[in-house]
N, C-alpha and C positions, 0 to 999 in steps of 0.2 A: 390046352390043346392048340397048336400051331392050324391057324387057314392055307391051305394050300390052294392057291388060285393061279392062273395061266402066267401070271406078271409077277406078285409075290407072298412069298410065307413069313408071315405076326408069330409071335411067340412073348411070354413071357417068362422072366428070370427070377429070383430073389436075387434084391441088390446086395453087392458085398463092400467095403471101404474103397474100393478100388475104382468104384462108379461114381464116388463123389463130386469130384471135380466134372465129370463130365456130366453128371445132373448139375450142378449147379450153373455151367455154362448152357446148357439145354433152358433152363431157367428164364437165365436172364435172356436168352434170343427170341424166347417164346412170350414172353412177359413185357418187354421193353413196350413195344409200340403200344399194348392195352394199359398200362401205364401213365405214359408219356398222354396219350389221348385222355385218359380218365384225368388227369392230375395233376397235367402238364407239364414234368420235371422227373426223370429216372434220377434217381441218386443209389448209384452202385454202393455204396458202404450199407444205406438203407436195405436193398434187397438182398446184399449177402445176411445178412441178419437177420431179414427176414425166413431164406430159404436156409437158414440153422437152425432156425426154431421150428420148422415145420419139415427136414429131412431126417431121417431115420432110416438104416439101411435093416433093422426089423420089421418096418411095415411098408417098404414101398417095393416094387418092380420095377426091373428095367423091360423098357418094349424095345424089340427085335424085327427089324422089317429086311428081308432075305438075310440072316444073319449078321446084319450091321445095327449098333445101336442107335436108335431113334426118339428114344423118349422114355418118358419114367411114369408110373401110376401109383396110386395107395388106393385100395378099396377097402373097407371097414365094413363087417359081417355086425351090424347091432343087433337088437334086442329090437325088434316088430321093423325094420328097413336096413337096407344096405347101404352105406354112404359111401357115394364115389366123391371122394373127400380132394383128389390130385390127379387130372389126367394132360399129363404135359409132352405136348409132341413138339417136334425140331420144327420148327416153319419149313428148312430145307425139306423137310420128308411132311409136311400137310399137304390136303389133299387128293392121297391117296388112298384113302377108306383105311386106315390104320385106327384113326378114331373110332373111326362106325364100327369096326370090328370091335374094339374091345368093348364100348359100350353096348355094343348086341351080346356079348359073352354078359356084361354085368346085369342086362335084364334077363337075358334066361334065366341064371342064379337068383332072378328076385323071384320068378315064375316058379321054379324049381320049389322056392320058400316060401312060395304063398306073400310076398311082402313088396312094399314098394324102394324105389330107389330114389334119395333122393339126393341134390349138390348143390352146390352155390358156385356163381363168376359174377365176375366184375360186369356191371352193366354193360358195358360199352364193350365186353369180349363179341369177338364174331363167333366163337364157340355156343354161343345162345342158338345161333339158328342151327347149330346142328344139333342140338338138345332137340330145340323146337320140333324139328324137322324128325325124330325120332320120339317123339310123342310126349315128354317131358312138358309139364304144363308149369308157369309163375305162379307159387306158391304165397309167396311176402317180396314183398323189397327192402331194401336198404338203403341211406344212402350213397352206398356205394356198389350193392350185387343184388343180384335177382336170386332166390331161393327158390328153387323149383323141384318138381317130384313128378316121376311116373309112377303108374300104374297099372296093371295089367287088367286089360278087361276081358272077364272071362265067359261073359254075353254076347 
């Protein structure tokens, strides 16, 4: 279901082949700089190989911000939690509660289910404090992501 607000309306799509290229460049603009900070070196051959082994036009969405594309999601319905496993916005279009919307869509769905939601980034993403900041608590770490989960408190 599309947000319609004063400024603009979210929507989500089922990705088709035709979205590839433009997820994969949404990818790498969105990923470069948490990278490069994390790791110190983007190697583009690396992350096109990377974003093959982990794009599917079966399980991801394209996001829609006043009908221009802006970014891609996969959300995964498991067995006792929801994994928001990919929520990748254009930097050009962060910012503007396009995130927060869809992650409010994925905890109602966990409410809905009774179950929790949970994801992983890379440490050093700034995406953490909007987790944070949405109630998502660090779970485990890694050396290289924080694994985190909400929960709905029903108290």
């Amino acid at each position: 279901m599309p947000l319609a607000s004063m400024t603009l309306m979210i929507s989500q799509h089922p990705a088709t082949i035709a979205d590839i290229d433009f997820a994969r460049s949404v990818h790498h603009r969105a990923y470069r700089d948490v990278i490069e900070r994390q790791y110190g070196r983007w190697d583009e051959a690396h992350q096109d190989e990377f974003f093959d082994i982990a794009w599917s036009v079966a399980v991801h969405q394209i996001i829609f911000s006043d009908g221009v594309r802006c970014g891609y999601s996969c959300i995964e319905n498991r067995d006792g939690h929801i994994y928001l496993r990919e929520l990748v916005i254009d930097p050009a279009f962060q910012g503007r509660g396009i995130g927060t919307y869809i992650i409010r869509e994925v905890l109602e769905r966990g409410i809905e289910r009774g179950v929790p939601v949970r994801l992983q980034t890379h440490i050093v993403n700034r995406a953490a404090d909007l987790y944070r900041r949405m109630g998502f608590r660090e779970t485990e770490r890694t050396e290289s992501h924080l694994l985190m989960e909400w929960k709905h408190d029903a108290g």
